[in-house]
C-alpha positions in Angstrom: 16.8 3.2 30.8 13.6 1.3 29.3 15.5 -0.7 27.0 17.2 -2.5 29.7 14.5 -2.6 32.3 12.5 -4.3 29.6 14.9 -7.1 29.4 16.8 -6.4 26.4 21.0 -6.9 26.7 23.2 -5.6 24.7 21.5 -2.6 23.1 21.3 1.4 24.1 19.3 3.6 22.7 20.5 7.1 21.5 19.2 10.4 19.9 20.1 11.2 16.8 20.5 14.6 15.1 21.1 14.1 11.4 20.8 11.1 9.2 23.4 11.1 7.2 25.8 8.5 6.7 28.8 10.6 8.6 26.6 11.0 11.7 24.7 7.6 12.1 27.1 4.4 9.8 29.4 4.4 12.5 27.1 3.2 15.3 25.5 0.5 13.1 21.8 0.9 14.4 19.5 -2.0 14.1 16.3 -0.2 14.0 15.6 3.9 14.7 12.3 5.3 16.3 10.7 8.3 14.9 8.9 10.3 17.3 6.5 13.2 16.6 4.1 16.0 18.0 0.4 16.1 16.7 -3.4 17.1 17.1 -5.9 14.3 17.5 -8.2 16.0 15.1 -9.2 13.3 11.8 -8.6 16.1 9.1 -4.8 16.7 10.5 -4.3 13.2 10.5 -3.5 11.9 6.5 -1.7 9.2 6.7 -4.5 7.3 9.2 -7.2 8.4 6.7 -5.2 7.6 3.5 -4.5 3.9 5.0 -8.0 3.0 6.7 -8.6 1.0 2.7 -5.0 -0.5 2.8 -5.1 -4.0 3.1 -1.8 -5.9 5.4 1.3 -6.7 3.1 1.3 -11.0 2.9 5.2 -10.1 3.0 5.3 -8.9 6.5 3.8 -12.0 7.6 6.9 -13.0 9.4 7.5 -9.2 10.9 6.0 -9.0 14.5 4.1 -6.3 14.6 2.0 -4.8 17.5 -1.3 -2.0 17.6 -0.6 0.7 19.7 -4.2 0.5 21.4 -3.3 2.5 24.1 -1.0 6.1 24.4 0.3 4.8 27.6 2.3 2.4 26.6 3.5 3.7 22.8 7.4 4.3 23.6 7.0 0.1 25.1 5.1 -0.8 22.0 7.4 0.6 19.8 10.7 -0.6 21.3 9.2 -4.0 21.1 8.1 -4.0 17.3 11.7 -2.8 16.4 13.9 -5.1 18.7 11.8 -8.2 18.4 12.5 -8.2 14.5 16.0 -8.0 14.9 18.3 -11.5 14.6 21.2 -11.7 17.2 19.2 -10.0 20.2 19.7 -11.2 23.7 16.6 -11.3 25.5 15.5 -11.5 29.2 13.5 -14.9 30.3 10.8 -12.4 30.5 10.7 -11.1 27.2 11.7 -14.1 25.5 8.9 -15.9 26.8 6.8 -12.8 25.7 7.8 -13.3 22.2 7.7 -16.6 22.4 3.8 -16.6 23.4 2.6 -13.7 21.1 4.4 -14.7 17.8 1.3 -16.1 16.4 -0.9 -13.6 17.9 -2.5 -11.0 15.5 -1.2 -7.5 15.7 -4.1 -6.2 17.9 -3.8 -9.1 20.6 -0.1 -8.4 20.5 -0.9 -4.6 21.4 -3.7 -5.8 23.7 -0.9 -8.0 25.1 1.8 -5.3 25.7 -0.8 -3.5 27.1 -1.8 -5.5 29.5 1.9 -6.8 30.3 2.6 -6.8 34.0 6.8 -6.6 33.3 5.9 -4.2 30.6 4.6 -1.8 32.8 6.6 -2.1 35.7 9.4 -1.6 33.7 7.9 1.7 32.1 6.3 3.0 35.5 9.8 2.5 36.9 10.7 6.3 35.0 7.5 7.9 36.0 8.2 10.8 38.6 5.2 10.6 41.4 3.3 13.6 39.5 3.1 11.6 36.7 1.2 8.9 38.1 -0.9 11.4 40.0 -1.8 13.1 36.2 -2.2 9.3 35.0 -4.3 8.6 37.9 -5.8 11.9 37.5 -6.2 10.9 33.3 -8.3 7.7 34.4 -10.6 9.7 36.6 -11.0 12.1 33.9 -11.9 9.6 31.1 -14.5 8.0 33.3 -16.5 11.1 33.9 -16.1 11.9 30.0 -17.5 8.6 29.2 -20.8 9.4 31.5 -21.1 12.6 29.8 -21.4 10.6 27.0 -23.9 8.2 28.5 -25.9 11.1 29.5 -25.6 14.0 26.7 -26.9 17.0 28.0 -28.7 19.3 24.7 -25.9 21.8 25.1 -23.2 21.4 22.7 -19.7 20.9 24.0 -16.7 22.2 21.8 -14.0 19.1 22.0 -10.6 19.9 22.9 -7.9 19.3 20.6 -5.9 16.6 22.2 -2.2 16.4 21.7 -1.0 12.7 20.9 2.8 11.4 20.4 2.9 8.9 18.4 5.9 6.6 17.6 7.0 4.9 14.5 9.3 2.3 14.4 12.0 1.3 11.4 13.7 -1.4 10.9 15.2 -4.3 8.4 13.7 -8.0 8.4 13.9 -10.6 5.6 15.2 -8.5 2.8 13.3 -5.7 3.6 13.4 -2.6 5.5 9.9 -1.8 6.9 7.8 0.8 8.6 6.0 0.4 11.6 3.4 2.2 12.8 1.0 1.1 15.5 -1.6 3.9 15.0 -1.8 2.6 10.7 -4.6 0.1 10.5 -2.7 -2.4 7.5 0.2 -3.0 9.6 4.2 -2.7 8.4 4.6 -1.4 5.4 7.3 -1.5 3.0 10.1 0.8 2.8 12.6 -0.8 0.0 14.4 -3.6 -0.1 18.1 -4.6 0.5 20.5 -5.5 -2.0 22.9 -8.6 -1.3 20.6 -10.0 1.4 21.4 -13.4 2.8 19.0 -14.5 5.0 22.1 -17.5 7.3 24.0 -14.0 7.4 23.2 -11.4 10.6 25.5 -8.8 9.5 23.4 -8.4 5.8 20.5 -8.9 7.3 21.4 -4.9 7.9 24.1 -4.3 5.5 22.9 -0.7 3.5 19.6 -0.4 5.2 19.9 2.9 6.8 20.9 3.6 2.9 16.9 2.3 1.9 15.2 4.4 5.1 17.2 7.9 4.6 14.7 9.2 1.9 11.6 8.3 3.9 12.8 9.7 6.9 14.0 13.2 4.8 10.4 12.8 3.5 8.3 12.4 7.3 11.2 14.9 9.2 10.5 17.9 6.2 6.8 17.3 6.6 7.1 18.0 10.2 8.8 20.6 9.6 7.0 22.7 6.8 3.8 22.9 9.3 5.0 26.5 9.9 5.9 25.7 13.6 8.6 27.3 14.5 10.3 24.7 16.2 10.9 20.6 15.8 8.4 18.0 16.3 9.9 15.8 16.2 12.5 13.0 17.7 14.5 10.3 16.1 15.9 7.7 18.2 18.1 4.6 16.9 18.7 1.6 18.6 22.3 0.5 18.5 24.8 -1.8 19.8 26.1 -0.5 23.6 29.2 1.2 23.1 30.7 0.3 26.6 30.1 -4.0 25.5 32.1 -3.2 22.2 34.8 -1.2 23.6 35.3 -3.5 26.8 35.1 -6.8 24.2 37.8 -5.2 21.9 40.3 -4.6 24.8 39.4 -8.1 26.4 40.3 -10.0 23.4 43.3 -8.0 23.2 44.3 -9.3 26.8 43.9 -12.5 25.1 46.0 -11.9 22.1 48.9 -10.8 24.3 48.7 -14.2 26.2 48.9 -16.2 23.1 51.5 -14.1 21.9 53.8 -14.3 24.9 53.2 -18.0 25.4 54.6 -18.1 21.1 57.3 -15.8 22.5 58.5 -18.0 25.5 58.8 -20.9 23.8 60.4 -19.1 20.7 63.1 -17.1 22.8 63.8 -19.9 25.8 66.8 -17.0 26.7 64.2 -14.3 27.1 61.7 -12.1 24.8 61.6 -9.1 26.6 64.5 -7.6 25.6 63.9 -7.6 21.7 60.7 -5.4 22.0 60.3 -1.6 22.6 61.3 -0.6 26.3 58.7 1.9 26.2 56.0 -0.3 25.6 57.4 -3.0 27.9 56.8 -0.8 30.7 53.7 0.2 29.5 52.0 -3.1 29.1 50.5 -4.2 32.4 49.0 -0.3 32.4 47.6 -0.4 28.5 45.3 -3.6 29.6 44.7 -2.2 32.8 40.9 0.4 33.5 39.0 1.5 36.4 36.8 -1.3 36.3 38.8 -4.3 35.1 42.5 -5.8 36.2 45.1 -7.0 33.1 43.9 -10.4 33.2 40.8 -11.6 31.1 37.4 -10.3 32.4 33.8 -11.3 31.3 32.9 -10.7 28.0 29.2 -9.6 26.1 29.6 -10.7 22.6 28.2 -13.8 21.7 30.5 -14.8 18.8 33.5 -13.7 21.5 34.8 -17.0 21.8 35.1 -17.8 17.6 36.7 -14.9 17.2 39.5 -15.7 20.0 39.9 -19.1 18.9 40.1 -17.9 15.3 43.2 -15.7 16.6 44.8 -17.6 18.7 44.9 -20.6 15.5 46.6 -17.3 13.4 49.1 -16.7 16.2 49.9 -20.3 16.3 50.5 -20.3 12.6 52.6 -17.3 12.8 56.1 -17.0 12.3 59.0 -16.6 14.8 60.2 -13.4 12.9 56.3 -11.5 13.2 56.1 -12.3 16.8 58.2 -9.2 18.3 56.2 -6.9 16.0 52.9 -8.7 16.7 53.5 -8.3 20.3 54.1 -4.5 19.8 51.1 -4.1 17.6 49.0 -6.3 20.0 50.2 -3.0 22.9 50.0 -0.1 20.8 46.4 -1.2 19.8 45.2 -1.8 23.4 46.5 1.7 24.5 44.2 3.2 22.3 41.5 0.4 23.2 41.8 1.2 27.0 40.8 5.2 26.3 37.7 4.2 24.5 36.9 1.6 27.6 37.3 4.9 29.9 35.6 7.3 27.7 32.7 5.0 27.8 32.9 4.3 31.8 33.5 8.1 32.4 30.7 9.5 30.2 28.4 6.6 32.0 29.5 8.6 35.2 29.0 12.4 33.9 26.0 12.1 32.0 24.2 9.3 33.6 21.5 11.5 35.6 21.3 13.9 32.5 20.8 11.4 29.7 18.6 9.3 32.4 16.1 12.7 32.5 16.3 13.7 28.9 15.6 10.4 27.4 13.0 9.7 30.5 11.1 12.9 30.3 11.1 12.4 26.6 9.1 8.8 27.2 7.5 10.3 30.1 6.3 12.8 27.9 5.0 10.9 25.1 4.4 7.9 26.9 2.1 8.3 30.5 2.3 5.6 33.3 0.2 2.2 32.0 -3.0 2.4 33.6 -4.2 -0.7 35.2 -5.7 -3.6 33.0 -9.5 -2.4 34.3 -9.0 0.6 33.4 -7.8 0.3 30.3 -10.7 -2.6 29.7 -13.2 0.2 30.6 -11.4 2.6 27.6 -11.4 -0.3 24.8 -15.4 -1.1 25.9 -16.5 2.1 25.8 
């Protein structure tokens, strides 16, 4: 998938098919991508035309922002200008030092950079199928001899084709504020609303009720797609969330660990023997409930940062616990990790089933909206003509 090839750990991304809190809450998405089918013709296109007198925002100063200068590398572009405003993100060296070098660039040298990005487009060529780089390759050809035409104009009038473009906008919260961004709107980010109880030390409010602040916008863009009188969607929504199988695997890990604290309390609080006091049934079930296809009973790696706080955080409650709560702790601490083991296999076995299918939906999708990078001459050739 892009997302990782790109560098970024710890994050999935996943289609969405409504917007209300039921159907998107639960997966706590740090930023969603609206993608959408249009004409390149100037008297389709209102919101380019309504913004070309906007001036930038001075409060998205601090939001990193990049132009989409080029259609080849818009799905890149946009992942980019959502995850590199989100806090908490784990990066690749590649990426980091990407950010690191381009925070202080304008939003056009930041698109010119991306662009031009050897990882970048590596890492987006990676889904192209060989036809695509032979109608990329094709595309190049194609805009050169355009370009002569234009050179050398010939007195017959040519009727231009309408061009279909797929252009992708980007949502997501930073400093208080949720914004929108779109790399084809010359002003940059603009303001979607702003979040109540912000914090700015605190991650987790950082985002708290933002998907609350972007629903009417997005009701707002989806129904205008919609009331074109075509008589299917345009559009795409995409959000970017939290990988399911890191969370799931995390929860039953730290579980593993619980159970060790608890049995270590229980040994020294039953020198006779513990094992008799709790439920047979879930004495013999306890090497199993800790047990997947992947991972053995004992503790296994781990993906969340904060992992170790929040273990040493529970092992200081189990310390503090008393004798009499231990035999129902332990029992709890079981129960809990039978239920945590079938959402570690769920994940695992629909990484298995739907890996090639969810590889081509999502991948034709950026195929289709996105076409291989073009090489840095070429692309110098479209921006000097």
């Amino acid at each position: 998938m892009l997302i990782r090839k790109l560098g970024i750990e710890g994050l999935e991304v996943t289609e969405l098919y409504g917007i209300e809190p039921w159907a998107v809450d639960h997966l706590n998405p740090l930023g969603l991508i609206f993608c959408y089918l249009c004409t390149e013709e100037p008297e389709d296109d209102e919101d380019n035309r309504a913004n070309d007198f906007d001036i930038p925002d001075p409060d998205a100063e601090n939001v990193w922002f990049a132009h989409q200068l080029s259609d080849d590398a818009c799905a890149s572009q946009a992942i980019l200008n959502v995850v590199l405003n989100c806090q908490d993100v784990r990066l690749g060296s590649q990426l980091r030092h990407f950010h690191e070098d381009t925070l202080k660039m304008s939003s056009i040298m930041k698109g010119l950079a991306i662009t031009n990005c050897s990882f970048v487009r590596k890492a987006q060529n990676s889904l192209a199928r060989p036809a695509d780089i032979r109608a990329s390759e094709y595309g190049v050809a194609n805009t050169t001899l355009e370009n002569e035409k234009k050179q050398n104009p010939s007195t017959t009038p040519v009727k231009k084709r309408k061009q279909k473009i797929l252009p992708f906008i980007g949502y997501v919260p930073r400093d208080g504020k949720v914004w929108e961004l779109d790399g084809l709107r010359i002003s940059g980010p603009v303001e979607v609303g702003e979040l109540e109880d912000y914090k700015a030390t605190d991650a987790s409010s950082s985002r708290h009720g933002w998907m609350d602040v972007v629903r009417p916008a997005l009701k707002m863009r989806m129904q205008r797609y919609l009331s074109k009188g075509a008589d299917h969607i345009r559009y795409n929504l995409l959000a970017i969330i939290p990988d399911r199988y890191h969370n799931a695997s995390d929860a039953l890990e730290m579980l593993k660990r619980e159970r060790i604290a608890l049995e270590r309390r229980l040994v020294d609080a039953y020198p006779e023997g513990w094992q008799d006091k709790v439920d047979p049934s879930l004495l013999n079930e306890a090497h199993e409930a800790f047990t997947t296809t992947v991972q053995k009973d004992t503790p296994g790696p781990t993906f969340a940062q904060d992992f170790g706080v929040r273990k040493m955080e529970r092992e200081v409650e189990i310390l503090d616990m008393p004798i009499r709560g231990l035999i129902k702790a332990w029992e709890t601490c079981v129960r809990t990790a039978l239920s945590a083991k079938v959402s570690v296999e769920d994940e695992i076995t629909t990484s298995i089933t739907t890996n090639v299918s969810s590889t081509l939906h999502v991948s034709s999708r950026l195929r289709l909206l996105t076409p291989v990078i073009r090489s840095d001459r070429a692309f110098a050739q479209d921006v000097r003509l």
